[in-house]
C-alpha positions as a printed NumPy array, in Angstrom:
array([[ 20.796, -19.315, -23.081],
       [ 20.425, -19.898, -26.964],
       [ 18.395, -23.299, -27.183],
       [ 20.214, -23.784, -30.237],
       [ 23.343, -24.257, -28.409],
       [ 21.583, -26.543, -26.088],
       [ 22.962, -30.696, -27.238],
       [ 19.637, -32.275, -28.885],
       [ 20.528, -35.574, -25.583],
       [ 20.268, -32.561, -23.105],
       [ 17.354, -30.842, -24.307],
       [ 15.075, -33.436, -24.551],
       [ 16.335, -35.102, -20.817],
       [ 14.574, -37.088, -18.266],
       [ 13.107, -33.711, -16.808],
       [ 12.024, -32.675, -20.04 ],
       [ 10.178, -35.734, -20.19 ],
       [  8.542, -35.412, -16.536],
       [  7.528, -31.877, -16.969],
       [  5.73 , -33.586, -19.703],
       [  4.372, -36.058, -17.927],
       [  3.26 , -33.528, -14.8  ],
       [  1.496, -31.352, -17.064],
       [ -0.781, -34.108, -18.362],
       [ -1.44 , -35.266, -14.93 ],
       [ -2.685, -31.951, -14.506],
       [ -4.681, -31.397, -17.109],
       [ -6.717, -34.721, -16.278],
       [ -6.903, -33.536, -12.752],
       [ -8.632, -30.396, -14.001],
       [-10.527, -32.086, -15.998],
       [-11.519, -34.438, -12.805],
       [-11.869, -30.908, -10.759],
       [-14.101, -29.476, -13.358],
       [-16.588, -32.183, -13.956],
       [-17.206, -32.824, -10.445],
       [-17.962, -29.29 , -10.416],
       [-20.807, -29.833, -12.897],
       [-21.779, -32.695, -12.161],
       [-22.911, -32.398,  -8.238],
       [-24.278, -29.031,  -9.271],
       [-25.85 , -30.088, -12.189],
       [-27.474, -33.23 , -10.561],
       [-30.991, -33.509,  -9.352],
       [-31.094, -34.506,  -5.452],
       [-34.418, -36.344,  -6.196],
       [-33.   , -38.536,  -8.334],
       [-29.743, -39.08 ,  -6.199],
       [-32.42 , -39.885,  -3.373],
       [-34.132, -42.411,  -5.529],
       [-30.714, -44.178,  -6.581],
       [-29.581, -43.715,  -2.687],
       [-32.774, -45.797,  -1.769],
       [-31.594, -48.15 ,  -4.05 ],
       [-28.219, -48.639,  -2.554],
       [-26.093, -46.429,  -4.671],
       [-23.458, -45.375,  -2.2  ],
       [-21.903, -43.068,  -4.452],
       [-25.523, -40.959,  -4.703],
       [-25.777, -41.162,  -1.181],
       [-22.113, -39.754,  -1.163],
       [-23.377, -36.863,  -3.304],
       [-26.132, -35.782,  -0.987],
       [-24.001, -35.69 ,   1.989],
       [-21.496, -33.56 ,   0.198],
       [-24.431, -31.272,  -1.922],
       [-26.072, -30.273,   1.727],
       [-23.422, -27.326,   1.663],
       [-22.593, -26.279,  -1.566],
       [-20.459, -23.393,  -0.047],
       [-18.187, -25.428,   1.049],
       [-18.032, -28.023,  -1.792],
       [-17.762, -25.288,  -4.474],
       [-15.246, -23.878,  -2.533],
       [-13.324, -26.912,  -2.385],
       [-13.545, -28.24 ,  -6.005],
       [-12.147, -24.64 ,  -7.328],
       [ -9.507, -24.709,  -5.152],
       [ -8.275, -27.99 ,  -6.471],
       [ -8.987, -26.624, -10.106],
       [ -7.216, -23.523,  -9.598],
       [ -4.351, -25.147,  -7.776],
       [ -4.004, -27.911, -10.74 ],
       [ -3.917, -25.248, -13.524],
       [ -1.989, -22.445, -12.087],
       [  0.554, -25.291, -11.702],
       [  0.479, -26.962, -14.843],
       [  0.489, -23.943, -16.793],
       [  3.842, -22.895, -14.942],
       [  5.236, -26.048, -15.849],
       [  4.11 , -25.636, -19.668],
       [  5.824, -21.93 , -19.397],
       [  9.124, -23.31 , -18.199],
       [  9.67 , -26.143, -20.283],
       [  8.609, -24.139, -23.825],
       [ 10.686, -21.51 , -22.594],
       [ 13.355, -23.644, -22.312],
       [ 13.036, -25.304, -26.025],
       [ 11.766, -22.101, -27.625],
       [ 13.502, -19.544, -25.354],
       [ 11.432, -16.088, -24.278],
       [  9.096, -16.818, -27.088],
       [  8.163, -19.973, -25.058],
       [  5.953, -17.784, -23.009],
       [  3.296, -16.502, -25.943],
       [  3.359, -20.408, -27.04 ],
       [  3.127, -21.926, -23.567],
       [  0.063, -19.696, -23.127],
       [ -1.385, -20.08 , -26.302],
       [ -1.126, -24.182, -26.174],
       [ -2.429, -24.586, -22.929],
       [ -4.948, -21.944, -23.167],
       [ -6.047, -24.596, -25.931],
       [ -5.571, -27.622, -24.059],
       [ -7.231, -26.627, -20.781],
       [-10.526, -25.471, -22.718],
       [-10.711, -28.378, -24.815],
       [ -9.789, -30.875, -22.353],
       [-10.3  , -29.772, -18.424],
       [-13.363, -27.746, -19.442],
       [-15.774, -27.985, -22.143],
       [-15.089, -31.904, -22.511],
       [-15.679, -33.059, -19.07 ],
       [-18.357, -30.229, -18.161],
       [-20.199, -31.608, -21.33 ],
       [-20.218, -35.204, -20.294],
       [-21.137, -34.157, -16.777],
       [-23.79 , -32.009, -18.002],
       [-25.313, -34.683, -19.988],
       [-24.805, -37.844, -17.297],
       [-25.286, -35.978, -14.034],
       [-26.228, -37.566, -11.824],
       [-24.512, -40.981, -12.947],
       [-21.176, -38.794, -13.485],
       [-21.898, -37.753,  -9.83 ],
       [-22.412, -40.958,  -7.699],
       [-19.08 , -42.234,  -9.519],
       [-16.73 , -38.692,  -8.051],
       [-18.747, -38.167,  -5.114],
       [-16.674, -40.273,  -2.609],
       [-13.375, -38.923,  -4.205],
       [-14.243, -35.541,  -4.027],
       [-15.638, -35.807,  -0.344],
       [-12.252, -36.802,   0.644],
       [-11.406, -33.49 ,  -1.463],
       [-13.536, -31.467,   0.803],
       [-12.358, -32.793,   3.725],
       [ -8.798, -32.128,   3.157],
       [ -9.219, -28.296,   2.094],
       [-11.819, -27.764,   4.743],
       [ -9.533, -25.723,   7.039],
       [ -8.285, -23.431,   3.893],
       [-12.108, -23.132,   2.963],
       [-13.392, -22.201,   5.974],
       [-10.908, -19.642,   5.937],
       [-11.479, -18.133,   2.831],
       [-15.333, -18.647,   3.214],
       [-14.574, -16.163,   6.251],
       [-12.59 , -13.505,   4.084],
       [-15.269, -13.559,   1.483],
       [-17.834, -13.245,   3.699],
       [-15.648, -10.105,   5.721],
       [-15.582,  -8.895,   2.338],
       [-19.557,  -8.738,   1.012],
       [-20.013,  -7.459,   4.244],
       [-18.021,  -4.408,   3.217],
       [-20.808,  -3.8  ,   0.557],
       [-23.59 ,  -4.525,   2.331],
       [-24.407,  -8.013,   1.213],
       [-25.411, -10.542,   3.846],
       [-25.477, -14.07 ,   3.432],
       [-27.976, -17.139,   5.646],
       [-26.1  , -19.429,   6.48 ],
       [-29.177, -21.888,   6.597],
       [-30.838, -20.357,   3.933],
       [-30.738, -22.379,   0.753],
       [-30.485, -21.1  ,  -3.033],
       [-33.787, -22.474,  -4.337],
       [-36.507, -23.749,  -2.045],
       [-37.705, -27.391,  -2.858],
       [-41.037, -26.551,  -3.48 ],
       [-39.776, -23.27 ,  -5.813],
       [-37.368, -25.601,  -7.5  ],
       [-40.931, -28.166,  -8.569],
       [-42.997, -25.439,  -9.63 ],
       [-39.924, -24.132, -11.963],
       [-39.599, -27.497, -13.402],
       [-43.319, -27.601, -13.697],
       [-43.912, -24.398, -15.408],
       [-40.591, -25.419, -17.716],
       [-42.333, -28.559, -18.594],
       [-46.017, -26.669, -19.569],
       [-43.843, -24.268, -21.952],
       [-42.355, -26.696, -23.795],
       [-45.089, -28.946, -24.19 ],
       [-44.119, -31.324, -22.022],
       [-46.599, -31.314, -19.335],
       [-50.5  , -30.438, -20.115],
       [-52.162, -27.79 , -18.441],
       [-54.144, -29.609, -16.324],
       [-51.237, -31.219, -14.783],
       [-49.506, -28.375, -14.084],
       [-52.562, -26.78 , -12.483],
       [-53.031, -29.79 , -10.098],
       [-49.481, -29.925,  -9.023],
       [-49.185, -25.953,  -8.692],
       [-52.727, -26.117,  -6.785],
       [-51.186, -28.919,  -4.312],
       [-48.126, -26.598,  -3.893],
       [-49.816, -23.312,  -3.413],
       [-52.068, -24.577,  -0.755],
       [-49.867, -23.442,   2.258],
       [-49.643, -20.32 ,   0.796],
       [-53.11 , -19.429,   0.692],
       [-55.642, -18.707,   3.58 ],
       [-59.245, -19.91 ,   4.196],
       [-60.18 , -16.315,   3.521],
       [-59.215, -16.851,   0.033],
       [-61.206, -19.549,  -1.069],
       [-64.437, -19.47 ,   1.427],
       [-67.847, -18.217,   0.853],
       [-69.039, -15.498,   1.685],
       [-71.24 , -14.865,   4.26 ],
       [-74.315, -13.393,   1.895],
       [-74.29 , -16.531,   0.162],
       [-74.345, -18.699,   2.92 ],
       [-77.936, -20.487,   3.133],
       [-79.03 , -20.584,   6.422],
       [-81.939, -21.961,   8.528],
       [-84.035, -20.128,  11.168],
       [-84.444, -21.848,  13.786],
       [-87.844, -20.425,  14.376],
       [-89.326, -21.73 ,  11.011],
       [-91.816, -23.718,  10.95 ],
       [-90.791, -27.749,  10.942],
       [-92.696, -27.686,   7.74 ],
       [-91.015, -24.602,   6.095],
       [-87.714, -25.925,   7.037],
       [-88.594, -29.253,   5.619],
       [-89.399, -27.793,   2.357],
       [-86.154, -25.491,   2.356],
       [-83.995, -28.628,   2.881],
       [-85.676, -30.58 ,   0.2  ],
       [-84.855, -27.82 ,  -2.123],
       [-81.752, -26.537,  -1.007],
       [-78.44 , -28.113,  -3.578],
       [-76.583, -28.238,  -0.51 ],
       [-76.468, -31.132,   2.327],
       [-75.506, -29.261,   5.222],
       [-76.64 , -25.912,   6.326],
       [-76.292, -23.899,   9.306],
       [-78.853, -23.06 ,  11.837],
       [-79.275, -19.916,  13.054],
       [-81.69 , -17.991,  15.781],
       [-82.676, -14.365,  16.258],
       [-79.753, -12.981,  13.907],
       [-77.887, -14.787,  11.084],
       [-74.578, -14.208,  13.362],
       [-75.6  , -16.676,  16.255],
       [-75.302, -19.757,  14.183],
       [-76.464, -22.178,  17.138],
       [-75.783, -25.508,  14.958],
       [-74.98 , -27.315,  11.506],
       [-78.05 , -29.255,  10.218],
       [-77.45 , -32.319,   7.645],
       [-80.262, -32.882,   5.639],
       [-79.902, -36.989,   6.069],
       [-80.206, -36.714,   9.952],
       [-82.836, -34.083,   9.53 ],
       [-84.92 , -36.484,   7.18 ],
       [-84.299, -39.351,   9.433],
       [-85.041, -37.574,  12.687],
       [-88.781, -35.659,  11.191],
       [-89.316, -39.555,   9.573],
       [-89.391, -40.81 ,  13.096],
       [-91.188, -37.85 ,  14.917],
       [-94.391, -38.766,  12.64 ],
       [-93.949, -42.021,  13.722],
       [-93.385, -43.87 ,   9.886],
       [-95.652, -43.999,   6.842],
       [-98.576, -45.014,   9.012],
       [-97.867, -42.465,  11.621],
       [-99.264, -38.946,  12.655],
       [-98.378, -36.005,  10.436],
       [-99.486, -33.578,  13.339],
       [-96.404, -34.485,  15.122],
       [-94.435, -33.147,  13.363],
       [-95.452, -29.62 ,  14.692],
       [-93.36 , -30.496,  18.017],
       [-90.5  , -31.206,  16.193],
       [-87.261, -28.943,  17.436],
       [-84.636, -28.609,  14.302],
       [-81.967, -27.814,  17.057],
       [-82.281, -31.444,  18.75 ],
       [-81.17 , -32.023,  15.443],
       [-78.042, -29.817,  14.827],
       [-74.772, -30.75 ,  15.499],
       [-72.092, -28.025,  17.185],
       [-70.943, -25.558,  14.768],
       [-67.261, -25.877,  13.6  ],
       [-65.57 , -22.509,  13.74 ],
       [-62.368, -21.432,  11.863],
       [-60.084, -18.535,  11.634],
       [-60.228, -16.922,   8.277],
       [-56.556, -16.207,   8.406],
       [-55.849, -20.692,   8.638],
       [-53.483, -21.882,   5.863],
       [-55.955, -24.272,   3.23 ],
       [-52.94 , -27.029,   4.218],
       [-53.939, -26.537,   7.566],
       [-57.832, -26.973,   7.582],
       [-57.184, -29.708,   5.298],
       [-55.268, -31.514,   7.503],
       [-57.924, -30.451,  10.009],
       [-60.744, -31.358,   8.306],
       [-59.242, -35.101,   7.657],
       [-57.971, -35.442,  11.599],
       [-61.887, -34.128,  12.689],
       [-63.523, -36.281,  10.001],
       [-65.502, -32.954,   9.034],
       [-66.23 , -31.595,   5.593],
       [-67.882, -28.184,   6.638],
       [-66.507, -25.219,   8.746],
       [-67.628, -21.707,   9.465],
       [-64.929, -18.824,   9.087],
       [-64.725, -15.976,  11.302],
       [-62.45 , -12.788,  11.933],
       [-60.065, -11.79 ,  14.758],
       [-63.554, -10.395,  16.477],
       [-65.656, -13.946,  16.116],
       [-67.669, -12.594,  13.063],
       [-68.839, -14.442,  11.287],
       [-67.771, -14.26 ,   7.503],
       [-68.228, -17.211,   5.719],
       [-68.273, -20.613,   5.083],
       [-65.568, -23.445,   3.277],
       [-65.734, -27.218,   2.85 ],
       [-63.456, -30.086,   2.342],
       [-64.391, -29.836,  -1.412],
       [-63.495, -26.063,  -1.132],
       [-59.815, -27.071,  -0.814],
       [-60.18 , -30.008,  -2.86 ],
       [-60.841, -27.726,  -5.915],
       [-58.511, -25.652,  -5.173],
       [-56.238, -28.699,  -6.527],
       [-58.51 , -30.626,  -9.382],
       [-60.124, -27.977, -10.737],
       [-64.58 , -27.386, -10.491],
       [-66.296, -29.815,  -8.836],
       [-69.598, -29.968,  -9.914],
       [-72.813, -32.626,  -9.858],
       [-76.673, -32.616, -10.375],
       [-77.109, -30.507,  -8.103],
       [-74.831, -27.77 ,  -8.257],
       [-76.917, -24.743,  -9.687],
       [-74.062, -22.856, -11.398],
       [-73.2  , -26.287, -13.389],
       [-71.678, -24.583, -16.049],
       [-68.732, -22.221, -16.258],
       [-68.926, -18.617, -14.97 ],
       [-67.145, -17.207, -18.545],
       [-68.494, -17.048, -21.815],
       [-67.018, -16.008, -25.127],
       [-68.531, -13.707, -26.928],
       [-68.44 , -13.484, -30.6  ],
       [-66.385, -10.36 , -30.491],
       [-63.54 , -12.154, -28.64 ],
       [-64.514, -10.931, -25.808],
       [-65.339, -12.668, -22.078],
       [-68.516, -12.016, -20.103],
       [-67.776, -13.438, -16.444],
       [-68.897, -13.564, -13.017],
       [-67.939, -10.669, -10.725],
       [-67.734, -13.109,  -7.997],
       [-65.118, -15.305,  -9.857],
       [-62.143, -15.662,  -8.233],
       [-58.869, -13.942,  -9.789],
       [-56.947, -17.314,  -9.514],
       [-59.615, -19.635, -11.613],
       [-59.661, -16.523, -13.862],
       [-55.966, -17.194, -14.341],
       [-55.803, -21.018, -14.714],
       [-58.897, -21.411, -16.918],
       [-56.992, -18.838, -19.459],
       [-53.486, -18.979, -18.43 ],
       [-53.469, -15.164, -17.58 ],
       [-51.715, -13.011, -14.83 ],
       [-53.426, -10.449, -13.473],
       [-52.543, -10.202,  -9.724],
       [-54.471, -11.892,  -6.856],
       [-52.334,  -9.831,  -3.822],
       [-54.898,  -6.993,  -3.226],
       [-58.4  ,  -8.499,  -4.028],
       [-59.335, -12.664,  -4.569],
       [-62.496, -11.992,  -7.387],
       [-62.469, -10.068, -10.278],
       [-65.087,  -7.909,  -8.758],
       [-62.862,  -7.005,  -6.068],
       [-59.542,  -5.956,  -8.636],
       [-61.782,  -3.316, -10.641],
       [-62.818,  -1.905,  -7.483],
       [-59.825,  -1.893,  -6.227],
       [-57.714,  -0.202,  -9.103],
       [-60.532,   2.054,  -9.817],
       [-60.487,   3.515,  -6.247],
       [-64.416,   3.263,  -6.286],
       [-67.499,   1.815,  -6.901],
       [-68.529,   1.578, -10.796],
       [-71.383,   1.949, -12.555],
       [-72.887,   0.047, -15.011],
       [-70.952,   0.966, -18.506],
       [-67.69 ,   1.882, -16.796],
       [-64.762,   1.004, -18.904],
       [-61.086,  -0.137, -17.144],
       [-57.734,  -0.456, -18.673],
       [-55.634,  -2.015, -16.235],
       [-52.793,  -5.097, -16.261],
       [-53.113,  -5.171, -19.819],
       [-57.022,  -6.09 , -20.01 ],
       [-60.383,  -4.02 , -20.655],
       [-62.859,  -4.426, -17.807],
       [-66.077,  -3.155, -18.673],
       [-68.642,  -3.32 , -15.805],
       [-72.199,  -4.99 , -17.154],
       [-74.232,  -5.228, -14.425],
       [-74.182,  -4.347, -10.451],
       [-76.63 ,  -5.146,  -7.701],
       [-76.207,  -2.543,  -5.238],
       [-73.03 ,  -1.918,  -4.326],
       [-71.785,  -4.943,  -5.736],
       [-70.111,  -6.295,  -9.533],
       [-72.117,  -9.206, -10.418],
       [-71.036,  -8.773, -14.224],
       [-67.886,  -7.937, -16.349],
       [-66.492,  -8.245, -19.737],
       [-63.203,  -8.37 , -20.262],
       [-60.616,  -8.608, -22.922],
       [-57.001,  -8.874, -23.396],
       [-55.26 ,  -5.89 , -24.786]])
């Protein structure tokens, strides 16, 4: 029909008037549909916990519904699409009916408009910026949302699932799409980039992090650095080595530096020799029958394959700061301490009477970096903020020998992960020297 012919009281009738009406009901709905969208996605579940603690009801409303974001997803586009598939056939039918067939061009072309202006960019933007306040307020609406489409949901959760199947795609249904801990380091390393968080923040808060992810093996020293004790010194001799040793405890050892038979502290051992002698007054001869074993305590012994969050926790429950590492076969391999781990999280710990007091790079004038070939890859990386891989070797001695596929000699160049390795000095078979520079 000709809407020209159509009387000017019967175009513009109570239905024309309702359609109206309906259609921006609709649009606000979508709007509703698509800010509740953003908003629980957007939303930070740490801070909904904090306002939950606080009493919100509406955050703690969002983290019930946010623990399966399948399903709330899910639900929320349903609504959407169900709101503007509807609303724009309303739209289509009443400009078709004032405008005729070129109703359908306009009708798209006006609600094309209104939907992006008003059901999408306006309330994503608002959600975007006020998440998690934007959240607490449409969380218990929405829950009843996701309870009423939960049937249709689960249904078409099912069909999509049939579907990805079909091309090999599997999905967890426990599995979540960041990890908590992944999801903190991102924000941390976010934070460092734009200046928002200094380095040595980060570090600490990536050390703390990491720690389950690395092993005892990673951090401990080695067994030919360990300093040990023979049991079959001489009381004097061993009195002398404890008085200059750095360290405070040090293992004990008889016959063969792999039967450690105790851990000595040099406290107990001064105490114990102090009262053998018998005091300032007493007989210095004694001290010849003194036995350094009725001194040592039992030896602590850890795999080398523990996580460091482990032994930490170990080390607090056992009130123990020292622990020898062995291998599947009981050899021994090395040694780590409480302040191993500790390190591993604040950066060097050093004192008095730590020998290598000062850092084990220099700069040379040339640009260039002499370090230690016993450095480990990972302090490498955080004192420079570099990335050269830590998966096949822990020290930097360790990566040259491993990408070179052998041992190097002195004056050996490298060009590997985007650095120059050149190999300064060796003692035997091992790096003790490097210089290195960034390509």
């Amino acid at each position: 029909m000709d809407p020209t012919s159509v009387p000017y009281d019967g175009l513009y009738d109570s239905a024309f008037w309702i359609s109206c009406g309906a259609i921006v009901l609709l649009l606000v709905l979508s709007a509703f549909f698509s800010g509740s969208e953003t908003a629980l996605t957007a939303a930070s579940r740490g801070k909904l916990r904090a306002h939950a603690d606080k009493g919100s009801r509406g955050a703690q409303a969002a983290l019930r519904i946010t623990e399966d974001n399948e399903r709330l997803i899910g639900s929320v586009l349903l609504g959407n699409n169900l709101v503007n598939i509807l609303a724009a056939s309303l739209a289509t039918a009443l400009f078709t009916r004032v405008f005729g067939q070129n109703g359908i061009a306009i009708a798209t072309l006006v609600m094309t408009f209104l939907v992006l202006i008003f059901a999408e960019v306006l309330p994503k933007t608002y959600a975007i910026i006020n998440a998690e306040k934007a959240a607490a307020y449409v969380a218990p609406i929405v829950g009843v949302i996701v309870t009423v489409f939960a049937p249709v949901v689960g249904a078409v959760r099912m069909l999509v699932r049939g579907l990805l199947r079909l091309f090999g795609v599997r999905i967890d249904a426990d599995s979540e799409m960041l990890a908590v801990r992944e999801e903190i380091a991102g924000a941390i390393q976010l934070g460092h980039s734009e200046g928002v968080v200094e380095k040595e923040d980060r570090d600490r808060i990536l050390g703390a992090l990491d720690l389950s992810d690395r092993t005892v093996e990673e951090i401990m020293l080695h067994r030919s650095d360990i300093e040990m004790i023979n049991a079959e010194d001489a009381p004097e001799d061993i009195l002398k080595q404890i008085l200059n040793s750095p360290h405070t405890r040090l293992p004990v050892f008889r016959d063969e530096v792999e039967n450690i038979v105790g851990i000595v502290h040099a406290k107990d051992l001064s105490r114990a020799m102090y009262e053998q002698v018998g005091g300032p007054e007493g007989d210095a001869t004694a001290l010849k029958r003194f036995r350094i074993t009725d001194v040592a305590v039992s030896p602590y012994f850890v795999p080398e394959t523990t996580p460091l969050d482990d032994q930490m926790r170990e080390f607090l429950r056992l009130r123990s700061h020292f622990a020898l590492v062995v291998d599947e076969y009981g050899s021994l391999q090395g040694l780590i301490t409480l302040e191993d781990i500790l390190e591993e999280i604040v950066g060097e710990i050093t004192d008095e009477f730590d020998p290598d007091s000062e850092h084990a790079v220099t700069r040379t004038e040339d640009g260039q970096y002499m370090v230690d070939g016993a450095m480990t890859i990972r302090d490498l990386n955080r004192a420079f903020d570099w990335m050269l891989p830590d998966d096949e070797a822990n020290t930097v001695a360790g990566l040259v020998i491993h990408e070179a596929q052998m041992i190097p000699t002195v004056g050996q160049v490298f060009s590997f992960h985007n650095f120059r390795f050149e190999v300064m000095t060796r003692d035997g078979n091992r790096i003790t020297g490097l210089k290195i520079r960034p390509l």
